[in-house]
VMD Tcl script that draws the C-alpha trace (Angstrom):
set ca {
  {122.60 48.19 112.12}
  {125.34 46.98 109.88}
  {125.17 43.92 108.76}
  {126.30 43.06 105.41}
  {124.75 40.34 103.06}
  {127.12 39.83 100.36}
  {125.68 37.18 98.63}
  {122.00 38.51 98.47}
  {120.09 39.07 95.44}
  {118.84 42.15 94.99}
  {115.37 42.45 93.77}
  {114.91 44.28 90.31}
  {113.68 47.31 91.70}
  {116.92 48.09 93.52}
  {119.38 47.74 90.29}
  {119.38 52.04 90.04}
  {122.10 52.26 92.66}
  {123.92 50.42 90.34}
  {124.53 53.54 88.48}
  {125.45 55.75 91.30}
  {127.34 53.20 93.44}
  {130.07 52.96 90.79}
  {131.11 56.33 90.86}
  {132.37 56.31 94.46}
  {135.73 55.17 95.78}
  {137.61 52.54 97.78}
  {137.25 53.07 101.06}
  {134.46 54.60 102.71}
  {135.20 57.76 100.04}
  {131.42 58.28 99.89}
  {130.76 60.52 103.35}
  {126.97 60.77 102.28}
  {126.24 64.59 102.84}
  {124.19 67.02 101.48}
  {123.97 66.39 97.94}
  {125.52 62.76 97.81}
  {128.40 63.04 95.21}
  {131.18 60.94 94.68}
  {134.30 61.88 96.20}
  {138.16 61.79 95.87}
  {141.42 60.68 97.51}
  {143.98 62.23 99.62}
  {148.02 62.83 100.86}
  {149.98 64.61 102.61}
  {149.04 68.19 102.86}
  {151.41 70.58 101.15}
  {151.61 73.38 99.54}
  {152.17 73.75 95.17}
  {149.73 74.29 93.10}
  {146.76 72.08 92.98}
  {146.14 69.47 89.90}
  {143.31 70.98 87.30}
  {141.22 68.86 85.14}
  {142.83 68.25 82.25}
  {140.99 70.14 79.18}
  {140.11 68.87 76.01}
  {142.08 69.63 73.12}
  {143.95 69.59 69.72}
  {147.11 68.04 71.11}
  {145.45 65.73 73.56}
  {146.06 62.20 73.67}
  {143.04 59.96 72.00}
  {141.34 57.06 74.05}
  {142.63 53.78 74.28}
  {146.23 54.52 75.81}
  {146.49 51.79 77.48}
  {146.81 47.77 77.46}
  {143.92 46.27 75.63}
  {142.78 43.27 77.39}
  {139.67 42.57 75.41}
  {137.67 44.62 72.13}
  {134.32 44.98 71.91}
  {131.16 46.31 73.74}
  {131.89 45.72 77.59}
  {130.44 46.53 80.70}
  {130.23 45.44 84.49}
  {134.13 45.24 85.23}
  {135.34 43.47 88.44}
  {138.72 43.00 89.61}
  {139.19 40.08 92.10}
  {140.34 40.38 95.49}
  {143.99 39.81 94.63}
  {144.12 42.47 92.54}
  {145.53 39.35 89.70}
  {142.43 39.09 87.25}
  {139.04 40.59 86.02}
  {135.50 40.10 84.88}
  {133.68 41.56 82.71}
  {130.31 41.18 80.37}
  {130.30 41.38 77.00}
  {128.01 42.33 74.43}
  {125.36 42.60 77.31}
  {121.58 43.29 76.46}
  {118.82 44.64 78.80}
  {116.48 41.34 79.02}
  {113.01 41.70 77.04}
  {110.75 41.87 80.14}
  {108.59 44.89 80.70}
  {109.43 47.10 84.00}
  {113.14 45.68 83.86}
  {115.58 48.93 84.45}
  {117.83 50.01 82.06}
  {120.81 49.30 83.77}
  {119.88 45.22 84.03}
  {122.51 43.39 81.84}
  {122.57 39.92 80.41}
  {125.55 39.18 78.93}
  {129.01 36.69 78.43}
  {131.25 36.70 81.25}
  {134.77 36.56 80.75}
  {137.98 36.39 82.73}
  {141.18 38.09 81.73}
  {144.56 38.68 83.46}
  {144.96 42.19 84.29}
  {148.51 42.07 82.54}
  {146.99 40.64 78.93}
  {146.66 36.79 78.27}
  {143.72 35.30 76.11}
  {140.10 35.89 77.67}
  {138.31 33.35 78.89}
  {134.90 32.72 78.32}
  {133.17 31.53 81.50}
  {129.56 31.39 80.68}
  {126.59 33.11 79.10}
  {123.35 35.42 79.42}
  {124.95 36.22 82.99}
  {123.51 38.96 84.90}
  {124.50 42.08 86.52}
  {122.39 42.20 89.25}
  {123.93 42.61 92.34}
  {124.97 38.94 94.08}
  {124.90 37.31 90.30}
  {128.74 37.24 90.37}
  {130.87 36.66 93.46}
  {134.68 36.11 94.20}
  {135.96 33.71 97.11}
  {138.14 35.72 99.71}
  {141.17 34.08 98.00}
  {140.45 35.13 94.41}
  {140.33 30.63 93.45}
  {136.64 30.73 91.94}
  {134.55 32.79 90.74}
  {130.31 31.90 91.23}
  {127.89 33.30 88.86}
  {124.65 32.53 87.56}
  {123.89 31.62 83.79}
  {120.46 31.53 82.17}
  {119.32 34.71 84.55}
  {115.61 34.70 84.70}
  {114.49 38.52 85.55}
  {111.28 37.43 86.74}
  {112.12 34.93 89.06}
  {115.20 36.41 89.90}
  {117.32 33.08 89.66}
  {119.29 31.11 87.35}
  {122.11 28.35 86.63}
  {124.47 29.09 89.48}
  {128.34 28.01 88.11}
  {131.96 27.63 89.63}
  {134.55 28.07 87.96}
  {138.02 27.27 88.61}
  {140.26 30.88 87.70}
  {143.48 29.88 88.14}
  {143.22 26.59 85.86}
  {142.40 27.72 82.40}
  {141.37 24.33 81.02}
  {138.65 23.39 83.91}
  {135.13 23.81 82.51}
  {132.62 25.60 85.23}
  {130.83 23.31 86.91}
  {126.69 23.82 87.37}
  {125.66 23.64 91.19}
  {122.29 24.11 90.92}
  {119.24 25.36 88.18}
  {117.32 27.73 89.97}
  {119.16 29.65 92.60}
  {118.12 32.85 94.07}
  {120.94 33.31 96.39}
  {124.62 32.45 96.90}
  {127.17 33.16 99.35}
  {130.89 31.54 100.03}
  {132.01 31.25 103.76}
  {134.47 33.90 105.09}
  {137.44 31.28 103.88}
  {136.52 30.53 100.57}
  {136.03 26.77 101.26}
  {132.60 26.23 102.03}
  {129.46 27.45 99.62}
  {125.68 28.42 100.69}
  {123.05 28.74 97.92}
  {119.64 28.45 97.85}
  {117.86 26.64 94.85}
  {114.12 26.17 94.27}
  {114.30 27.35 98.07}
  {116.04 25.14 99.49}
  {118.91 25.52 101.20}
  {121.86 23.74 100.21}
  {125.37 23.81 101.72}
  {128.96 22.00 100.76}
  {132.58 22.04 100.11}
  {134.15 23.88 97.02}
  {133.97 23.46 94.38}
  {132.40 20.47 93.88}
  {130.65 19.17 96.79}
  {128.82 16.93 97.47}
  {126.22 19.68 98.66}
  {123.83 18.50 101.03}
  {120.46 20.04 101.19}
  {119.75 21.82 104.91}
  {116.67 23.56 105.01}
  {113.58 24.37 102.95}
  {111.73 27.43 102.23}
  {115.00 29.31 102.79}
  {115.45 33.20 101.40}
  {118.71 33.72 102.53}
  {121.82 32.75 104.71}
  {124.84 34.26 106.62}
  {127.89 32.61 108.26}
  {129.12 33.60 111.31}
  {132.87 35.55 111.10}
  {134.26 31.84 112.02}
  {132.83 29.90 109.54}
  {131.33 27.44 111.90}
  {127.53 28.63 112.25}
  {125.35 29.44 109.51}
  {122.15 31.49 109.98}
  {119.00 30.64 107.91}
  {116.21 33.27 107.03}
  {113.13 31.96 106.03}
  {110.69 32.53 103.19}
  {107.70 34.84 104.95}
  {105.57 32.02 103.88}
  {107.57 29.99 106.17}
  {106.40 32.72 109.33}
  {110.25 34.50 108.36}
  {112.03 32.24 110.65}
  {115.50 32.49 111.83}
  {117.20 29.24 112.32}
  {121.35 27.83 112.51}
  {122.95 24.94 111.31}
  {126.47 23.73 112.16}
  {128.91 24.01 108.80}
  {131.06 21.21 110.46}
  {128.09 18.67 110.63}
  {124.72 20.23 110.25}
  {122.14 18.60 111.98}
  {118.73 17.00 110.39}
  {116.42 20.12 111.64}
  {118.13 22.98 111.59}
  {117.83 24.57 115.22}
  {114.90 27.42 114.99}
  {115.29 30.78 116.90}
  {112.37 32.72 116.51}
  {109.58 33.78 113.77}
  {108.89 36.96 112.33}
  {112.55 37.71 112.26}
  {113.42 41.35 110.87}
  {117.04 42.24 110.58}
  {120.37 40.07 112.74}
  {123.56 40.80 112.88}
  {126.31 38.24 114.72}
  {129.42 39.51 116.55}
  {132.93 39.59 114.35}
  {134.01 36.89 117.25}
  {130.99 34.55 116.15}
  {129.94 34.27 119.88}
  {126.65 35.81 119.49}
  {123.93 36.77 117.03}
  {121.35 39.38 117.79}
  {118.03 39.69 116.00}
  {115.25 41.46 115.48}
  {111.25 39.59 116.39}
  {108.31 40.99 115.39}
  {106.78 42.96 118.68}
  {103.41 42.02 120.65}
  {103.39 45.04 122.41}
  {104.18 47.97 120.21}
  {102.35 47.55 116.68}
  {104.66 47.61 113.74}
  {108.15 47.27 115.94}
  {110.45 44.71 116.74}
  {111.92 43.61 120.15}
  {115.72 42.89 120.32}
  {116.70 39.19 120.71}
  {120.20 38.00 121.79}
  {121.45 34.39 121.68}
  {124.69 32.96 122.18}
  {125.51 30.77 118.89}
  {127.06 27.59 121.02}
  {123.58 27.12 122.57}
  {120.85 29.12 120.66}
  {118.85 29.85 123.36}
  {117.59 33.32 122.64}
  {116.57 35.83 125.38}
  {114.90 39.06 124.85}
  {116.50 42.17 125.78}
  {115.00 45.39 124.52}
  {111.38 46.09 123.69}
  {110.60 48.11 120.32}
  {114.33 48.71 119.04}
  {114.99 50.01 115.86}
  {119.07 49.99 115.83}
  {121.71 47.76 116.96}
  {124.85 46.70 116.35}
  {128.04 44.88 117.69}
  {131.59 47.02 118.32}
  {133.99 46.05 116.12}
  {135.79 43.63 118.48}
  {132.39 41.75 119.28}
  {133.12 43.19 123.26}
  {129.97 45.49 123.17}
  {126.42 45.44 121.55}
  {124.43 49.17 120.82}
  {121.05 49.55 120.82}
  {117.90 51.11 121.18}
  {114.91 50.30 123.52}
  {111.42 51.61 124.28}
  {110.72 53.22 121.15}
  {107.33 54.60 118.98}
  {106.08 53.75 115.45}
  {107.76 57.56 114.80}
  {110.00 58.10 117.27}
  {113.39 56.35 118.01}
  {114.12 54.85 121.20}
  {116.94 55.43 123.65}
  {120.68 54.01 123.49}
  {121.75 51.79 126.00}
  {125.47 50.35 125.27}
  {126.38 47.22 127.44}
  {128.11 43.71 126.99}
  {128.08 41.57 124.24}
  {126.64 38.55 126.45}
  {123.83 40.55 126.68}
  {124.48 42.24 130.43}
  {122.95 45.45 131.82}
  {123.38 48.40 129.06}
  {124.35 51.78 130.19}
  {122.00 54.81 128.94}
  {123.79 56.96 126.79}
  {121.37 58.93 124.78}
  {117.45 59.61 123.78}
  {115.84 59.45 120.58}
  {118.68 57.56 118.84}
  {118.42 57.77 115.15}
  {121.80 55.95 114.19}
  {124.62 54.27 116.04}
  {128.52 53.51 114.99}
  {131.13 52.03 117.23}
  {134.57 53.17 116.36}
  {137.08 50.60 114.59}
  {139.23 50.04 117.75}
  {135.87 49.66 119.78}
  {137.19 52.34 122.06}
  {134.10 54.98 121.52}
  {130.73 55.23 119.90}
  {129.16 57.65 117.88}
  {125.29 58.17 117.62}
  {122.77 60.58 116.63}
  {120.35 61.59 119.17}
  {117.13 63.49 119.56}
  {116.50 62.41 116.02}
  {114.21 64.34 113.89}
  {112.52 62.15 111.32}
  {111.22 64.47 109.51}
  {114.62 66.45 108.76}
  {116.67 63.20 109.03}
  {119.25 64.83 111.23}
  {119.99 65.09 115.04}
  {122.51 65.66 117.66}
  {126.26 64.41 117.24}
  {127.14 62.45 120.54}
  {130.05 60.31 121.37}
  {131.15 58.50 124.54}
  {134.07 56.83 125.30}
  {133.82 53.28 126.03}
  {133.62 51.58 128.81}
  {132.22 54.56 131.03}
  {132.79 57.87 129.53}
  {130.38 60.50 130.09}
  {128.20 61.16 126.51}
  {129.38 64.75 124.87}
  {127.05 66.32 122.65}
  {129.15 68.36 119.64}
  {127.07 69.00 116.88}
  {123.29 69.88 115.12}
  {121.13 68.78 112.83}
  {123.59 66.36 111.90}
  {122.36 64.06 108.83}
  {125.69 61.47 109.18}
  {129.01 61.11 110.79}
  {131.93 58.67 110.41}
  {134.78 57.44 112.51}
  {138.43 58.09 111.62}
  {140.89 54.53 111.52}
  {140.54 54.50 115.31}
  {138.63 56.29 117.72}
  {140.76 59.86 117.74}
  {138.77 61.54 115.32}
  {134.97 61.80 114.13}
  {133.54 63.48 111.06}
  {130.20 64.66 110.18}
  {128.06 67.26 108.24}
  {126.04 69.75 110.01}
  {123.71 71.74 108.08}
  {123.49 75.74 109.33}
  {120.96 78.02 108.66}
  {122.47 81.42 109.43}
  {123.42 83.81 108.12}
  {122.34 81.50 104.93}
  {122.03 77.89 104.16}
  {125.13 75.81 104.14}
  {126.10 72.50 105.04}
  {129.21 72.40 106.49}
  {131.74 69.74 107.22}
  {132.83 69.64 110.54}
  {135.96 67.52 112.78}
  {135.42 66.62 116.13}
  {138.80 65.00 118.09}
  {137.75 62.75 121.07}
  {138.25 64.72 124.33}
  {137.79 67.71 123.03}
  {136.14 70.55 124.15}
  {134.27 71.38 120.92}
  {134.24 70.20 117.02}
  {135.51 72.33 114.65}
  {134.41 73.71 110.86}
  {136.58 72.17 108.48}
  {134.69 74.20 105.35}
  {131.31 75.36 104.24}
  {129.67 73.02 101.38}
  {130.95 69.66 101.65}
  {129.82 66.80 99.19}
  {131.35 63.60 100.38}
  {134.21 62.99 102.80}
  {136.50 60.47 104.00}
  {139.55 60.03 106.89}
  {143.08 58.58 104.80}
  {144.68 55.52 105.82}
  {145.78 55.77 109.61}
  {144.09 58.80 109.56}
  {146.82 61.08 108.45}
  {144.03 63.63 106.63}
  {140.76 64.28 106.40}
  {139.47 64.54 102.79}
  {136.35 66.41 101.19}
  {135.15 67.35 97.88}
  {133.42 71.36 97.98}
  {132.91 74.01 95.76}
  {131.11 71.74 93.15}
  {129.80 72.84 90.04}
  {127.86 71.20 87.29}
  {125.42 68.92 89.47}
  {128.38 67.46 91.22}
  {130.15 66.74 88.35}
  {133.26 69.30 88.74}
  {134.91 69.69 92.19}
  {137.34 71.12 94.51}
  {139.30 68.12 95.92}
  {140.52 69.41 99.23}
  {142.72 68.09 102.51}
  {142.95 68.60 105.97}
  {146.08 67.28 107.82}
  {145.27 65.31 111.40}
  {145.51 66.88 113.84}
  {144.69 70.02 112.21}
  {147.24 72.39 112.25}
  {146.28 75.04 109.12}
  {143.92 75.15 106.72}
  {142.98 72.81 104.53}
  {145.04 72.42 101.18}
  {143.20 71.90 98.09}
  {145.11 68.84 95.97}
  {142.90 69.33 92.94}
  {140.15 70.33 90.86}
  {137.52 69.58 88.52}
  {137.66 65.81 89.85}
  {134.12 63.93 89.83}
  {135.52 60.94 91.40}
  {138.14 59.03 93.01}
  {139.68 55.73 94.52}
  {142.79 55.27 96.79}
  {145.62 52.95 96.84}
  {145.66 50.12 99.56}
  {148.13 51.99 100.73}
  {146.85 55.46 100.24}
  {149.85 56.79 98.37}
  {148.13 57.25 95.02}
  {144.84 57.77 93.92}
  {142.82 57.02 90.62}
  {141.24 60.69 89.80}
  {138.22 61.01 87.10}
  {137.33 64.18 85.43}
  {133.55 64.67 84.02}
  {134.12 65.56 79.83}
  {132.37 68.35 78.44}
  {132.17 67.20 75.14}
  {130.56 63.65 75.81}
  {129.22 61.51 78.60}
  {132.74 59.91 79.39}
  {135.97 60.57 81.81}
  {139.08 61.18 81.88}
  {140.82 59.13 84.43}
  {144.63 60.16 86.34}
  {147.07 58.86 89.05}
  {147.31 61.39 91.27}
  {150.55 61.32 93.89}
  {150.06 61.76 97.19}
  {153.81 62.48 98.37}
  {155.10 64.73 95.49}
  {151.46 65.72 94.37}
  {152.03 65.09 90.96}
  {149.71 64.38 88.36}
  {149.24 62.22 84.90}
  {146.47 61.37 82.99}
  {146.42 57.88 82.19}
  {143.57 57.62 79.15}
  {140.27 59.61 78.43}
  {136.83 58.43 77.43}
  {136.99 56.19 79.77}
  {133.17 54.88 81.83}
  {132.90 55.33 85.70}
  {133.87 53.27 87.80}
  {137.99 52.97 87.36}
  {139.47 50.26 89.38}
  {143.04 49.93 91.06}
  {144.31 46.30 90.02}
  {147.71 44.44 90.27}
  {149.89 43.39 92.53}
  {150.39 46.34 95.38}
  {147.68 48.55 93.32}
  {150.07 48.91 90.36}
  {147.64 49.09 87.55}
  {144.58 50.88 86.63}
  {141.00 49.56 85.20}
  {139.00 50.86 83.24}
  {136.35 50.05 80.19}
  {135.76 52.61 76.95}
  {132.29 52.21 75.66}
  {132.35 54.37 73.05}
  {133.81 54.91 69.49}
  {136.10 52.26 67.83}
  {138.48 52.02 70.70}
  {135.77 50.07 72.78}
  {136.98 47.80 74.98}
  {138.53 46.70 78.37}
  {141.78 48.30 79.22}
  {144.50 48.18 82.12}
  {147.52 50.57 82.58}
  {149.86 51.17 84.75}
  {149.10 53.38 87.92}
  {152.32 53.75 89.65}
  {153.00 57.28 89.01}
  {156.72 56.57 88.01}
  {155.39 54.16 85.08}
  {152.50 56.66 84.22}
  {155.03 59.02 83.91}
  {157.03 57.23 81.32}
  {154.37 56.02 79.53}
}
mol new
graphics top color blue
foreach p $ca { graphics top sphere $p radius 0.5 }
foreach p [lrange $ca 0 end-1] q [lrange $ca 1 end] { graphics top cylinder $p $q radius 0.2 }
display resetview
């Protein structure tokens, strides 16, 4: 199931991704295989020699080569959704409460242009933790909590105004656990000693909705807004109209696991706590206008909605270990076709035209069979084993996925399968991470890795295949790509400290520049049309947060 909470916060215990997350890329650049590594970017494949990691030496430039936006000991950089401005905490300490991890920050949040301009301070001892600091869609306000409490996991939550540098933030609430803005950026969600409180930004008035409240989602329109209960309030799932929501919000079931709500906001499907199979849930389906839920699977572990809300995956009839069957049918909840057994994991493609899924699922291995049909009634093709993950391409021509072989040794492989082929195809032996370009013109993978995943090959395959695949460089340990997928941001592990160098990489020309060195993990594409780079330096008297530019025409002058 994918269903994405963006405003949850994430208990303590969950912080270490933190670490790992921020070395991955843009979009989808994380293809988790084998050893999960981070990955890097792509082009158009051509021949030249491929771009090397640039070595340390006597005539190298020093850190701090480009536009220094603010000095001092920084961490936790953010770059809004227009690209225009950042965030960042400064001076940040680990709070003094035993079992807190290391990478737990509490620190002064500022906002800074990504050109230059005077830093704004927006408020203090702000957190880190994931769903302490959130953007609205349109990049006006920026929510964060102040006063972070690591044991209770709440704090001051604030708005704040980012285009007007003279507004003050304003405090919303004293003890909020949870935030979330509405697909549009107008409306806010947040819950506050529990309960549930929902208005207009940024100011309200914010009327209370529901008690005992853990979390909250909005439907894709807007107009609905889900409620999960507390479990000491049975983990209820209840709605509320945005528009005018009523005095009780309307319940939908207790003992509510995991919901998800089609992109068209027409339907939400959850998950209820089974009576007949110990320890499973049963699959629920309700249409949002009228909330009338109706069961329609017993013991189903996965679900989800296609991409254009038209169809909802998911399994039935399954065991405490084993996975139940796929059955694919209408959103509305009409008769699902049977497409595979033992379903481990489902994805629709992004045109909706095809899903993929893993059947005969081992559990113990965490791999199975790579199926896909074509949707509405293609026959089910199996095309790969012991298959750990997969991924569609931009549309529904092309599927990737790792398949780990055993003969004649141990390797796991990256594979391509086009829709309506006859068979998938070995792309290269001992893959780390893999992604499909923009409108799928390549498929891109990071092999022949060295260093625990630190150094790599960076390599491309052009679609449809027509050679091998060209390798674009090496020694990269990460990677992000340009909205448009034209350039990429390249970082290269140091030997001689725990730092990076970072580079634009051209796609077209496949030309290369490093832009600064020393620089921490993760390096952000900013700007209008992805035109700068940014990055923080932690160490040695440079400290700081930088931006540069990232065009390769003005790297290359620079």
């Amino acid at each position: 199931m994918m269903r994405t909470r963006q405003g949850r916060l994430l208990g303590a215990g969950l912080l270490a991704a933190l670490a790992v997350a921020g070395a991955g890329c843009k979009k989808g650049n994380e293809g988790s295989g084998g050893a999960a590594a981070p990955a890097a970017s792509s082009g158009a494949a051509g021949g030249g020699a491929p771009a090397r990691a640039p070595a340390p030496s006597r005539g190298a430039p020093e850190a701090g080569q480009g536009l220094l936006l603010a000095a001092g000991r920084a961490a936790d950089l953010r770059v809004t959704p227009d690209g225009l401005k950042a965030t960042y905490l400064l001076d940040g300490q680990k709070p003094r409460l035993d079992g807190v991890p290391p990478q737990m920050l509490l620190g002064k949040l500022y906002v800074v242009g990504v050109e230059g301009g005077e830093p704004r301070l927006l408020g203090e001892s702000v957190t880190n933790v994931p769903g302490g600091l959130l953007f609205t869609k349109d990049s006006k306000h920026a929510l964060f909590l102040t006063g972070y409490n690591p044991a209770s996991q709440s704090g001051s939550l604030n708005v704040a105004t980012l285009d007007d540098a003279k507004a003050e933030p304003a405090v919303l609430g004293t003890a909020v656990s949870y935030m979330l803005p509405s697909p549009d950026g107008t409306m806010l969600a947040f819950v506050d000693a529990g309960r549930l409180k929902l208005g207009a930004l940024p100011s309200g008035p914010f009327t209370e909705v529901a008690g005992e409240v853990s979390t909250a989602q909005f439907t894709p329109d807007g107009k609905t807004l889900l409620i999960k209960r507390r479990l000491t309030a049975a983990g209820g799932l209840a709605a509320v109209s945005v528009e005018k929501p009523e005095a009780q919000p309307r319940k939908l079931a207790d003992q509510v696991g995991d919901y998800a709500v089609s992109s068209d906001g027409k339907h939400v499907a959850f998950q209820v706590r089974s009576e007949s199979v110990r320890g499973l849930y049963d699959l629920y389906l309700a249409d949002v206008a009228t909330m009338k839920p109706k069961r329609l699977a017993v013991a189903s572990s996965v679900f989800a909605f296609s991409p254009d809300g038209k169809w909802l995956g998911r399994t039935e009839n399954g065991k405490p270990d084993v996975p139940g069957d796929l059955y694919v049918g209408p959103a509305d909840g009409g008769p699902g076709r049977k497409l595979g057994e033992r379903v481990g994991s489902l994805t629709f493609a992004p045109d909706s035209t095809a899903v993929g899924f893993l059947e005969k699922w081992d559990t113990t291995a965490g791999a199975g069979l790579m199926s896909v049909a074509s949707l509405p009634d293609g026959a089910p093709k199996q095309v790969g084993g012991r298959v750990p993950n997969f991924i569609w391409g931009s549309d529904g021509r092309f599927v990737a996925f790792l398949s780990r072989f055993l003969k004649p040794e141990y390797s796991v492989d990256l594979m391509l399968y086009p829709l309506g082929a006859e068979k998938a195809e070995k792309v290269h032996k001992g893959v780390f991470g893999y992604a499909f370009m923009p409108g799928n013109a390549q498929l891109v993978f990071r092999t022949n890795c060295i260093r625990n995943g630190r150094s790599c090959d960076f390599k491309a395959l052009g679609l449809p295949p027509s050679g091998e695949a060209q390798t674009w460089m090496q020694g990269i340990f990460s990677y992000k790509l340009s909205e448009d997928g034209q350039r990429v941001l390249a970082t290269y592990a140091r030997m001689d400290s725990d730092t990076y160098d970072v580079a634009v990489y051209d796609v077209k020309t496949q030309a290369r520049k490093t832009l600064d060195q020393g620089v921490q993990v993760p390096v952000s594409f900013a700007g209008k049309d992805d035109s700068r780079a940014m990055y923080i330096i932690a160490q040695g008297p440079k400290s700081g947060v930088y931006s540069i530019p990232a065009t390769f025409e003005a790297a290359a002058q620079k």
